[in-house]
Biopython code that builds the backbone (N, CA, C, O; Angstrom):
import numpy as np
from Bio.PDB.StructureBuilder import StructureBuilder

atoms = [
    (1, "UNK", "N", (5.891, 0.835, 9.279)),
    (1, "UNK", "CA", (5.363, 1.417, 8.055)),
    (1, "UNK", "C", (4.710, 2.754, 8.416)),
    (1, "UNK", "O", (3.885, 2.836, 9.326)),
    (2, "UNK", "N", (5.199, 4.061, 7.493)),
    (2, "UNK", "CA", (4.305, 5.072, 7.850)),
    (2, "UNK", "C", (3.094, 5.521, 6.952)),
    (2, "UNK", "O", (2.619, 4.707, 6.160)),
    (3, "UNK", "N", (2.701, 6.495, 7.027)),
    (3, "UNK", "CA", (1.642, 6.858, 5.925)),
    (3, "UNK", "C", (2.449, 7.297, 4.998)),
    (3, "UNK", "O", (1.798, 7.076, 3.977)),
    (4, "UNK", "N", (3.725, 7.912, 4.580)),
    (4, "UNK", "CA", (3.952, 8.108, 3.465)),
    (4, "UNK", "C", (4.622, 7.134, 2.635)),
    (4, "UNK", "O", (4.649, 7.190, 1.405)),
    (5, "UNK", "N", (5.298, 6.014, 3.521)),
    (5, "UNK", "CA", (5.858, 4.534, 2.951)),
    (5, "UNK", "C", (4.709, 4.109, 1.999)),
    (5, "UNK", "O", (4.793, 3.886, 0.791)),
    (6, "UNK", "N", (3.045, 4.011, 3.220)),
    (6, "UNK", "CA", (2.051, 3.376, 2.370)),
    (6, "UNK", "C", (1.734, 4.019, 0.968)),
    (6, "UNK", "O", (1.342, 3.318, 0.035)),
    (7, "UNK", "N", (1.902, 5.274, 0.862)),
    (7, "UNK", "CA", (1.143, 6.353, -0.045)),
    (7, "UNK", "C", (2.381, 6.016, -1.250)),
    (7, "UNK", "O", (1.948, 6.040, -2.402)),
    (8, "UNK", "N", (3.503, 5.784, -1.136)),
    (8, "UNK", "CA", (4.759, 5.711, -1.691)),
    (8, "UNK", "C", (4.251, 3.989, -2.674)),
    (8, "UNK", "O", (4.110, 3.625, -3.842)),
    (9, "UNK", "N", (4.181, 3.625, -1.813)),
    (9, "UNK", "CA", (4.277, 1.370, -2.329)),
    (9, "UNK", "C", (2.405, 1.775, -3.111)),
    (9, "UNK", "O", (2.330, 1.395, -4.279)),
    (10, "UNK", "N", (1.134, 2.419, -2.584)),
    (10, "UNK", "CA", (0.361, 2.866, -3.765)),
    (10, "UNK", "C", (0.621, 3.037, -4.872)),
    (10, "UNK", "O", (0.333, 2.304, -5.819)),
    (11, "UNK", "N", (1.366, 4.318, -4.886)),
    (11, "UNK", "CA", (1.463, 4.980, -6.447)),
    (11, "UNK", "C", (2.633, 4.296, -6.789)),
    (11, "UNK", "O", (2.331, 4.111, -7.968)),
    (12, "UNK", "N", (3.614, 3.832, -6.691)),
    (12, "UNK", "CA", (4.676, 2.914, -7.500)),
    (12, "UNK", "C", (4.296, 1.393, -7.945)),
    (12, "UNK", "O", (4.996, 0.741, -8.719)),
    (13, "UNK", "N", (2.837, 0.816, -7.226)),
    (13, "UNK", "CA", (2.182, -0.213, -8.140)),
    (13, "UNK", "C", (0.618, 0.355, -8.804)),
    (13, "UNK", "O", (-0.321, -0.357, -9.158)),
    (14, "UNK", "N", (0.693, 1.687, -8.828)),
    (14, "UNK", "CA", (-0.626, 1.955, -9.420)),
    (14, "UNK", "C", (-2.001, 1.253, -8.768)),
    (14, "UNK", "O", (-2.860, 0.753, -9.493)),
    (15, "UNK", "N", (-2.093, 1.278, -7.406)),
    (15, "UNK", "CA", (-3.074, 0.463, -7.196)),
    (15, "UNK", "C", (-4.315, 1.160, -7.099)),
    (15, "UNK", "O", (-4.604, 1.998, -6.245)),
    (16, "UNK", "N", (-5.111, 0.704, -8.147)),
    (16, "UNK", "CA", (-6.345, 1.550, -8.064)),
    (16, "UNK", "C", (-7.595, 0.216, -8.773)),
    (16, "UNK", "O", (-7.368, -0.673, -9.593)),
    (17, "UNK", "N", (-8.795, 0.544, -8.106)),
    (17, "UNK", "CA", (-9.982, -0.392, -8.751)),
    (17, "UNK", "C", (-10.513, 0.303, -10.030)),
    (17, "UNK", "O", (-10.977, 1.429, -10.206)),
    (18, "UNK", "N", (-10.326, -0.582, -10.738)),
    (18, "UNK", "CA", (-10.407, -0.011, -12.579)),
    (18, "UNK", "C", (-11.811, 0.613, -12.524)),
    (18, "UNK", "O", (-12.796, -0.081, -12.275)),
    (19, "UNK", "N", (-11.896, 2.070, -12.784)),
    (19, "UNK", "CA", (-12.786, 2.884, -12.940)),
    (19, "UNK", "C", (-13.911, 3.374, -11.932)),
    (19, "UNK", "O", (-15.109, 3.613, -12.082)),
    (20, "UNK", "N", (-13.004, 3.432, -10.786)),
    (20, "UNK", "CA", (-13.583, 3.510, -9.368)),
    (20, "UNK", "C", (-12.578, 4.594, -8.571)),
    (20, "UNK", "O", (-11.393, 4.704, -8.886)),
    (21, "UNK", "N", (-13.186, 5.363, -7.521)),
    (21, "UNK", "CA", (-12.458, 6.478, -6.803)),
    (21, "UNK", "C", (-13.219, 5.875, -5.422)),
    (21, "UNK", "O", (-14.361, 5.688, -5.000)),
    (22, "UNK", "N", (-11.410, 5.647, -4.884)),
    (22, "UNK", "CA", (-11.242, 5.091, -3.578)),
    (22, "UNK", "C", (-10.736, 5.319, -2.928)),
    (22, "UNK", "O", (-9.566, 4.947, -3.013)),
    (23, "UNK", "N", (-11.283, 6.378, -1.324)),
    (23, "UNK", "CA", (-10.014, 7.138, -0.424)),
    (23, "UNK", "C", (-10.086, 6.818, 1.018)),
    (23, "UNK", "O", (-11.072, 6.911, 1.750)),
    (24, "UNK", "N", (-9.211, 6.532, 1.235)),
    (24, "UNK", "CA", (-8.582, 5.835, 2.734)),
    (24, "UNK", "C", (-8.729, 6.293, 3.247)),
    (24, "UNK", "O", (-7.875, 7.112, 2.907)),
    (25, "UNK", "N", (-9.394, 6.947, 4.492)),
    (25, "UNK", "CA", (-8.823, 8.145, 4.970)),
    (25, "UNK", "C", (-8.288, 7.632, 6.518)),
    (25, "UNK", "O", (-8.504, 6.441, 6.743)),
    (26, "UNK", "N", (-7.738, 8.263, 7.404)),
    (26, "UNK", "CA", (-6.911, 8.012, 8.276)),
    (26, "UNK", "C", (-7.007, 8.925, 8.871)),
    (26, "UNK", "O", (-5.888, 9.251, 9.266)),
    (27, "UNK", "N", (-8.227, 10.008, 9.400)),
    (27, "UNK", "CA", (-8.299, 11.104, 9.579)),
    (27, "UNK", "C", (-7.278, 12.007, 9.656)),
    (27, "UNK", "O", (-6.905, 12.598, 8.643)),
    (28, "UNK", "N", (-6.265, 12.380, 11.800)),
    (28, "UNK", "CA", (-5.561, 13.696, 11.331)),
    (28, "UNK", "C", (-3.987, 13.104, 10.110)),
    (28, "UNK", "O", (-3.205, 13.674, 9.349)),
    (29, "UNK", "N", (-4.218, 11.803, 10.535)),
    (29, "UNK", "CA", (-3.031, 11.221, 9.801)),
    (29, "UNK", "C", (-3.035, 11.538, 8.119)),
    (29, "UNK", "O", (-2.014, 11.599, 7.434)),
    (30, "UNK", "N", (-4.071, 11.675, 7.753)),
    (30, "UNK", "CA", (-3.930, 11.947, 6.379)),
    (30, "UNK", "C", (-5.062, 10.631, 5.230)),
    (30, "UNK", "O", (-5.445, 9.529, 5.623)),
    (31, "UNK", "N", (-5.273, 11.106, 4.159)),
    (31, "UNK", "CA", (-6.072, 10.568, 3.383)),
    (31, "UNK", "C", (-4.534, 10.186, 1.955)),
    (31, "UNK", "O", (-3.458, 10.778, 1.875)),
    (32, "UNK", "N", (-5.042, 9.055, 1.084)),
    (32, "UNK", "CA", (-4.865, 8.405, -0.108)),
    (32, "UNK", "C", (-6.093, 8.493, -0.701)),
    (32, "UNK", "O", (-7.155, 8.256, -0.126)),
    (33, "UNK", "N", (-5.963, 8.847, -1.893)),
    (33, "UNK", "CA", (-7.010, 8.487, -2.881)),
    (33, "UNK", "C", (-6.745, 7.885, -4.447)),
    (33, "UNK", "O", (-6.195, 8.578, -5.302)),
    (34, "UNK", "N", (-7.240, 6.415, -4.722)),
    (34, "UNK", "CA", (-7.236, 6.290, -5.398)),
    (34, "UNK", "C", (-8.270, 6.426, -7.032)),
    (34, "UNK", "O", (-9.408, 5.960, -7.084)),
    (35, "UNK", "N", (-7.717, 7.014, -8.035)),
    (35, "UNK", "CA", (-8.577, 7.582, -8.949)),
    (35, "UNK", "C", (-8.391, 6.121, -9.976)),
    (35, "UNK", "O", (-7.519, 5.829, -10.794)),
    (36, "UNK", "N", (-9.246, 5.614, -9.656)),
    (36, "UNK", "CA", (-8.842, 4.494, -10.910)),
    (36, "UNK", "C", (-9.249, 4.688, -12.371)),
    (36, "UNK", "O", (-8.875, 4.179, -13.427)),
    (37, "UNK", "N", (-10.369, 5.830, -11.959)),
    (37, "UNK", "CA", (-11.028, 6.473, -13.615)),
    (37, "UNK", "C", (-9.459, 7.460, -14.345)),
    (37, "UNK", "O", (-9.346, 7.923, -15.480)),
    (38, "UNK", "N", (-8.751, 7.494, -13.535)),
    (38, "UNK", "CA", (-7.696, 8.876, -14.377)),
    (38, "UNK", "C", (-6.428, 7.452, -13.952)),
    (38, "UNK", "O", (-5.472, 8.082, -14.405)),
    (39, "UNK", "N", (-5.931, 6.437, -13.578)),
    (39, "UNK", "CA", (-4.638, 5.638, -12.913)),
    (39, "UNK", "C", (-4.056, 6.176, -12.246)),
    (39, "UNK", "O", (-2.833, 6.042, -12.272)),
    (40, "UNK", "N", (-4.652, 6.993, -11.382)),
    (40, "UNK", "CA", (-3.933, 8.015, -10.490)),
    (40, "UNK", "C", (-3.781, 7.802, -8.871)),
    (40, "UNK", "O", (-4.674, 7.067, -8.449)),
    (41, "UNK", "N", (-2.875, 8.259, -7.859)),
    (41, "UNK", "CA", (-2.896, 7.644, -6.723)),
    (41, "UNK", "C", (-2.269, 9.208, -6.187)),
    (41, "UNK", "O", (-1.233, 9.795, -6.500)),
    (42, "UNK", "N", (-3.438, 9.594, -5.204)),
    (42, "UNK", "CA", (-3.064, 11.276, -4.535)),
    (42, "UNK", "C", (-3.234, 11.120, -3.509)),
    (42, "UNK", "O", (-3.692, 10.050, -3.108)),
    (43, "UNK", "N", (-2.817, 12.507, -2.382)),
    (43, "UNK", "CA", (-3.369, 12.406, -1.062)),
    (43, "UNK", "C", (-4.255, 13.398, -1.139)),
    (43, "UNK", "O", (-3.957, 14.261, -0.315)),
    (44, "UNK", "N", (-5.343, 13.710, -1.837)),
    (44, "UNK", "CA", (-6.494, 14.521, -2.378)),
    (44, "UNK", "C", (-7.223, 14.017, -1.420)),
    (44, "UNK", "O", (-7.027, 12.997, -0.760)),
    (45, "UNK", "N", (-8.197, 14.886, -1.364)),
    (45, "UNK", "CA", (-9.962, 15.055, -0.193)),
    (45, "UNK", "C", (-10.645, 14.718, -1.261)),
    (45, "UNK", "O", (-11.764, 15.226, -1.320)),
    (46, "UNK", "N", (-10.316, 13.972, -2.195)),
    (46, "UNK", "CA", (-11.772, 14.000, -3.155)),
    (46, "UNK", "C", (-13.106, 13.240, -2.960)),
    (46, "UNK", "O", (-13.174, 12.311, -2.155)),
    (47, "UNK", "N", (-14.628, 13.809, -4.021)),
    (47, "UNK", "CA", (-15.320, 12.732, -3.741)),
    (47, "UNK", "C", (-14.837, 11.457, -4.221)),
    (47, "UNK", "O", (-13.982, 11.377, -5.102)),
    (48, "UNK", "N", (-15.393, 10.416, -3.634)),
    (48, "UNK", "CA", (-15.384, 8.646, -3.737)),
    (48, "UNK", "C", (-16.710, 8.151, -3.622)),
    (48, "UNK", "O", (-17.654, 8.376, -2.866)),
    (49, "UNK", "N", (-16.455, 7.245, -4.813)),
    (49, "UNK", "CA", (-17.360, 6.169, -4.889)),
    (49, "UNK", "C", (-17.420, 5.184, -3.379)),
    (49, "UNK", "O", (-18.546, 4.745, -3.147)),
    (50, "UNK", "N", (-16.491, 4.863, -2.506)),
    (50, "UNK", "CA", (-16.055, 4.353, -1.425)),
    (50, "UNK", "C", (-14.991, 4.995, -0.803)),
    (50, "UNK", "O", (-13.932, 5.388, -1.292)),
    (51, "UNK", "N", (-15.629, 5.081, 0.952)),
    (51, "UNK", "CA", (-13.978, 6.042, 1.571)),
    (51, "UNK", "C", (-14.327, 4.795, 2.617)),
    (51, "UNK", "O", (-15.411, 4.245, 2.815)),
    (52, "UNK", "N", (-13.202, 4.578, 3.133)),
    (52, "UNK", "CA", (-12.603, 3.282, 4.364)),
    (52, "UNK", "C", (-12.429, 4.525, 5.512)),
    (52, "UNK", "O", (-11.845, 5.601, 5.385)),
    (53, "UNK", "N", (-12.983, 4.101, 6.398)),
    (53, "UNK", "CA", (-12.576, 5.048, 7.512)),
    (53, "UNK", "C", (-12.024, 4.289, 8.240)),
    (53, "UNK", "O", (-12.633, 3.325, 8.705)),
    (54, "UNK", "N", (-10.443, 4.588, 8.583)),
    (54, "UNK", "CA", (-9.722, 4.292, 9.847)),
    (54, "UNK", "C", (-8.443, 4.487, 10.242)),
    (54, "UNK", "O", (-7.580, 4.944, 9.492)),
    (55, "UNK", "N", (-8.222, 4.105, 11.605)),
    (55, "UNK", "CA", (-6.861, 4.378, 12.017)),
    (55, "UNK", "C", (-5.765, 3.786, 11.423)),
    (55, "UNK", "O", (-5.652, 2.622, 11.037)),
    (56, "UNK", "N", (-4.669, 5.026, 11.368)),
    (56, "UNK", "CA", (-3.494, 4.188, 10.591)),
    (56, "UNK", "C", (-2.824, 3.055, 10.840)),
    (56, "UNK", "O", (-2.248, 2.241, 10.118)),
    (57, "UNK", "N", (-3.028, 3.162, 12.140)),
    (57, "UNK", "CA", (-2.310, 1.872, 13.125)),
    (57, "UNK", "C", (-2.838, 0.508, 12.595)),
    (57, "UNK", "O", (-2.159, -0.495, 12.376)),
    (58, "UNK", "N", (-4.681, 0.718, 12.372)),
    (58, "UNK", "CA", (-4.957, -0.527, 12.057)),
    (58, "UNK", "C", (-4.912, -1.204, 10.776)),
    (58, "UNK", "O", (-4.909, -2.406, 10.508)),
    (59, "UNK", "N", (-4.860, 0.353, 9.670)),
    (59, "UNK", "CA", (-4.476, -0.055, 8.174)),
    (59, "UNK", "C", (-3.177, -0.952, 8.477)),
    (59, "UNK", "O", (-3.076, -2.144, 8.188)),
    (60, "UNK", "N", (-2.256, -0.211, 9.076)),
    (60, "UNK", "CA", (-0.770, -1.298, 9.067)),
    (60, "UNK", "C", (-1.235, -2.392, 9.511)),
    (60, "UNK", "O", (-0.975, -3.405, 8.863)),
    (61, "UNK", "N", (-1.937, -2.490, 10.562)),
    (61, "UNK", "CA", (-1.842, -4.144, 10.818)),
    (61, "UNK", "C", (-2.823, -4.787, 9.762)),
    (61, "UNK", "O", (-2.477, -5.961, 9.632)),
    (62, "UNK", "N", (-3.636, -4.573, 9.155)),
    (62, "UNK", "CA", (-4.483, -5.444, 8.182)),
    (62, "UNK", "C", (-3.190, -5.715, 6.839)),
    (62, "UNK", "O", (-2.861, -6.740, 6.241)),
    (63, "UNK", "N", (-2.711, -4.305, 6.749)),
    (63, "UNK", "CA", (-2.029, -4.447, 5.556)),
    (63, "UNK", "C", (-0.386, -5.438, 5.998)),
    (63, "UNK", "O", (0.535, -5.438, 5.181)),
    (64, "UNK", "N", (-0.276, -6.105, 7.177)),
    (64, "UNK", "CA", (0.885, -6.735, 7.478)),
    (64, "UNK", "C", (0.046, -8.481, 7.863)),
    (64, "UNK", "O", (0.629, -9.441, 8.367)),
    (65, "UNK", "N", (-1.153, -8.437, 7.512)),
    (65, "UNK", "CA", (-1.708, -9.760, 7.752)),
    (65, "UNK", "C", (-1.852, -9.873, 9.275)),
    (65, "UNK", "O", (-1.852, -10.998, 9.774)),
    (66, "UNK", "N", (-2.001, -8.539, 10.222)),
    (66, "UNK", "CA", (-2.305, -8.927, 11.093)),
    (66, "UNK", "C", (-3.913, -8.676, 11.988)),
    (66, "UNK", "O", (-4.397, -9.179, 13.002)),
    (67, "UNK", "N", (-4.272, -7.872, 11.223)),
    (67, "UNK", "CA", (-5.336, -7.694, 11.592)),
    (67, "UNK", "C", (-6.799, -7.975, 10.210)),
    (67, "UNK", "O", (-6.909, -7.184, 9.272)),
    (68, "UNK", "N", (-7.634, -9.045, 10.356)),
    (68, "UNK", "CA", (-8.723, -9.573, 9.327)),
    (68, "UNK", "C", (-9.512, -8.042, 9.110)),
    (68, "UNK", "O", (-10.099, -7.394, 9.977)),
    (69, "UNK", "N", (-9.403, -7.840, 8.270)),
    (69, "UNK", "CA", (-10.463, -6.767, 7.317)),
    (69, "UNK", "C", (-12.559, -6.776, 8.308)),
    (69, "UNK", "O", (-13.307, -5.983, 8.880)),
    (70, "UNK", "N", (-12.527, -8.223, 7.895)),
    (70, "UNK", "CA", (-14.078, -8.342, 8.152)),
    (70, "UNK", "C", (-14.069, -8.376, 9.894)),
    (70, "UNK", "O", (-15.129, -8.079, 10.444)),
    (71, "UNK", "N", (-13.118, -8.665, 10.582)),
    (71, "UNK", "CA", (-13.119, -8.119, 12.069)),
    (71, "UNK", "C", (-12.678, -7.076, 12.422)),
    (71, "UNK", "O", (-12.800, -6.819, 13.619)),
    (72, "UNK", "N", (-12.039, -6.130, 11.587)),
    (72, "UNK", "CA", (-12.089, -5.095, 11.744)),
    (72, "UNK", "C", (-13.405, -4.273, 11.179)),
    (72, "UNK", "O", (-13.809, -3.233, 11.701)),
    (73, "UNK", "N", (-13.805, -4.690, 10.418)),
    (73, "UNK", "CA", (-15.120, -4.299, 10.073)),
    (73, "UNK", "C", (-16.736, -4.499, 11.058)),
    (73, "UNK", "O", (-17.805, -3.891, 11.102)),
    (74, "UNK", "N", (-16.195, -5.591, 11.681)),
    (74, "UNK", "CA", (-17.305, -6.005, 12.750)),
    (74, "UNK", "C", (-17.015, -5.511, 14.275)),
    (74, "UNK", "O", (-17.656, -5.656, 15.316)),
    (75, "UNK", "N", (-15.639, -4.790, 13.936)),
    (75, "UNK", "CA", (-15.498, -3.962, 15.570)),
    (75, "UNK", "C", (-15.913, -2.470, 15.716)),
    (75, "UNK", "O", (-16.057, -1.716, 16.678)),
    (76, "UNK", "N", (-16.053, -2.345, 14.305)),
    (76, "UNK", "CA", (-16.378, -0.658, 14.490)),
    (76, "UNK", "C", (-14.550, -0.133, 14.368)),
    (76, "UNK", "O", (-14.212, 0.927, 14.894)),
    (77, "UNK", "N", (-13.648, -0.903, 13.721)),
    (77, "UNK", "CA", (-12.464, -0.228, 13.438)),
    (77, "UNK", "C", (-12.508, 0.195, 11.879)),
    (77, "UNK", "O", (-11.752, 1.014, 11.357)),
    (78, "UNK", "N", (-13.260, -0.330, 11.413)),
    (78, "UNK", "CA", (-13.026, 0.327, 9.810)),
    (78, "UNK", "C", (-14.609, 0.348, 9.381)),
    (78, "UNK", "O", (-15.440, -0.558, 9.440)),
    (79, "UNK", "N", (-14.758, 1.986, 8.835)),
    (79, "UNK", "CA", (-16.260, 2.122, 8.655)),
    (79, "UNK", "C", (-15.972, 2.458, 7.049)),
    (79, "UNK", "O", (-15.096, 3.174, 6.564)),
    (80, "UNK", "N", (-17.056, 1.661, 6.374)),
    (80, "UNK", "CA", (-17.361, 1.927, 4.868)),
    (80, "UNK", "C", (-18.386, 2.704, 4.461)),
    (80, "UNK", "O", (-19.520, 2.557, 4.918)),
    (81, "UNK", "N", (-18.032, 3.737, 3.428)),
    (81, "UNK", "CA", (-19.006, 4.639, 3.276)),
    (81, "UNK", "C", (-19.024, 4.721, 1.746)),
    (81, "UNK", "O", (-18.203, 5.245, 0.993)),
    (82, "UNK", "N", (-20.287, 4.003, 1.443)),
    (82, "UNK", "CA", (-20.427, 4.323, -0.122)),
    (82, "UNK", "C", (-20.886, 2.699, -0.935)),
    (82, "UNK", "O", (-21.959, 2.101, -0.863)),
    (83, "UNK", "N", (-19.870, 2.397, -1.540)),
    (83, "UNK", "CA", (-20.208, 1.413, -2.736)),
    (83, "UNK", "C", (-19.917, -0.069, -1.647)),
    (83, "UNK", "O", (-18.754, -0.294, -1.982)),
    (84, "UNK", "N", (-20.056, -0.526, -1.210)),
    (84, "UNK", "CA", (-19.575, -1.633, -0.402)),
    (84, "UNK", "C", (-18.984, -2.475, -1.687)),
    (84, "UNK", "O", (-17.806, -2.717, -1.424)),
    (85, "UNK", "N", (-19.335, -3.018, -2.978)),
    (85, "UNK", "CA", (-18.696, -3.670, -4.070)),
    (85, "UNK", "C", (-17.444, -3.066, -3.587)),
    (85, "UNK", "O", (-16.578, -3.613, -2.903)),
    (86, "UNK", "N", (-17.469, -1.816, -4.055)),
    (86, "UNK", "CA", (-16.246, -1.368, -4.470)),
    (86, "UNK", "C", (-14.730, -2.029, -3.465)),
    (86, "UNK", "O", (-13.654, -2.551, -3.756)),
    (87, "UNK", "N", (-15.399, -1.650, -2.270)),
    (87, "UNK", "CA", (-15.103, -2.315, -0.862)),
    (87, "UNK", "C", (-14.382, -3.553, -0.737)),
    (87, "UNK", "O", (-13.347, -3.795, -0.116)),
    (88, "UNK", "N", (-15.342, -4.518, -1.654)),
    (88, "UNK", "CA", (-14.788, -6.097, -1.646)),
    (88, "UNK", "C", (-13.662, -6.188, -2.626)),
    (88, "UNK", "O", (-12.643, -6.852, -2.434)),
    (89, "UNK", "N", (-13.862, -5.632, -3.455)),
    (89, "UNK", "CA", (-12.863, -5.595, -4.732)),
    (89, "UNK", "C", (-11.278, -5.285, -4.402)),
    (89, "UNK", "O", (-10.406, -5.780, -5.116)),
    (90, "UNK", "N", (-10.799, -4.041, -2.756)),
    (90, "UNK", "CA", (-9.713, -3.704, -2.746)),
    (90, "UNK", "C", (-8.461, -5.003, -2.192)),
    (90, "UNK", "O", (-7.278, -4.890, -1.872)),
    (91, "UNK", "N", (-9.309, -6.102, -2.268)),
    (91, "UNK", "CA", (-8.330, -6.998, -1.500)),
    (91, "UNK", "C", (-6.989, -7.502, -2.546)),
    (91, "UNK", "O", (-6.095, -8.189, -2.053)),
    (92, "UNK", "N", (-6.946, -7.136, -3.877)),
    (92, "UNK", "CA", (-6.364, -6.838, -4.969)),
    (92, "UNK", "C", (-5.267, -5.968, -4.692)),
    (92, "UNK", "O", (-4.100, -6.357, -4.683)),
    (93, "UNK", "N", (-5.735, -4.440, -4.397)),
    (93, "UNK", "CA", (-5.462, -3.750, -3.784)),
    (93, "UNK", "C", (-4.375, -3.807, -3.184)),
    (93, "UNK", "O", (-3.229, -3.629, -3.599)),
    (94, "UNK", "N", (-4.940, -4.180, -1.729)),
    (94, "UNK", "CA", (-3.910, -4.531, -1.012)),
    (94, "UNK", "C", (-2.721, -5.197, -0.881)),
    (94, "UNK", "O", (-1.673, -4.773, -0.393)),
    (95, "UNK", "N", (-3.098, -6.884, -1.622)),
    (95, "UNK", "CA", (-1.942, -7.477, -1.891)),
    (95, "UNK", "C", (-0.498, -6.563, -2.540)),
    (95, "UNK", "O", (0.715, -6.664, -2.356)),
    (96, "UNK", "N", (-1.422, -5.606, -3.417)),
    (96, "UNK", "CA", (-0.005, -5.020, -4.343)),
    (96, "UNK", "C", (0.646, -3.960, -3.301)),
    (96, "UNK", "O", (1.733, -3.472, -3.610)),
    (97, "UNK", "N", (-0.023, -3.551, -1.974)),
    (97, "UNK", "CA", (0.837, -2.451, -1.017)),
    (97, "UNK", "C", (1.939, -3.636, -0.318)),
    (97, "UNK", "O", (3.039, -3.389, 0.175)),
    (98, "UNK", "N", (1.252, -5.019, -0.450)),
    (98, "UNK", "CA", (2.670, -6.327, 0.315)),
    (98, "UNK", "C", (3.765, -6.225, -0.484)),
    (98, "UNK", "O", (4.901, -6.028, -0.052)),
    (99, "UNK", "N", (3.420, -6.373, -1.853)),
    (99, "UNK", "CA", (4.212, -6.093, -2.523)),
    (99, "UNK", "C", (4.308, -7.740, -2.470)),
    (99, "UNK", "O", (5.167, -8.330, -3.125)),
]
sb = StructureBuilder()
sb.init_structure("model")
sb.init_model(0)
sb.init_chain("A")
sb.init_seg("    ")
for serial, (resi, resn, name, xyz) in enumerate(atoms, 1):
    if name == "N":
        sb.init_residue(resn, " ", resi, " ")
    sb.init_atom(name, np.array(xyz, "f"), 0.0, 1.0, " ", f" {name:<3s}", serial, name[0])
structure = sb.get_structure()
């Protein structure tokens, strides 16, 4: 899976937290942002209510069921900055990038 597969399976299920701005970022790899206030899904720098900081490598493996969210969260692989709610809410989210 690359970053533009992921950014691609985003915006073709609209996945966004209803009335919330949420951006992935993946540093040099690139950022997603989801605008759930507009149903929108960009690779924009915008502000967020919540940004996920991490490597793309490890988004793929969480997003392939192989790597747990909350141990990646307790290793210092994915840093949350902002609404932590917002945070819990993307597991919604995600399911719809499995498809």
């Amino acid at each position: 899976m690359t970053f533009d597969e992921i950014y691609q399976r985003f915006a073709a299920a609209g996945a966004t937290v209803p009335g919330k701005k949420v951006k992935f970022d993946f540093g040099g790899d690139g950022k997603i942002f989801l605008d759930g206030a507009a149903g929108a899904v960009s690779k924009d720098d915008g502000a967020a209510d919540t940004t996920l900081q991490l490597a793309l490598a490890d988004f793929i493996a969480m997003a392939e069921g192989k790597l747990d969210p909350t141990m990646a969260f307790m290793q210092g692989k994915l840093k949350v900055l902002g609404d932590m709610g917002v945070a819990m809410q993307l597991q919604s989210v995600m399911a719809k990038l499995r498809g």
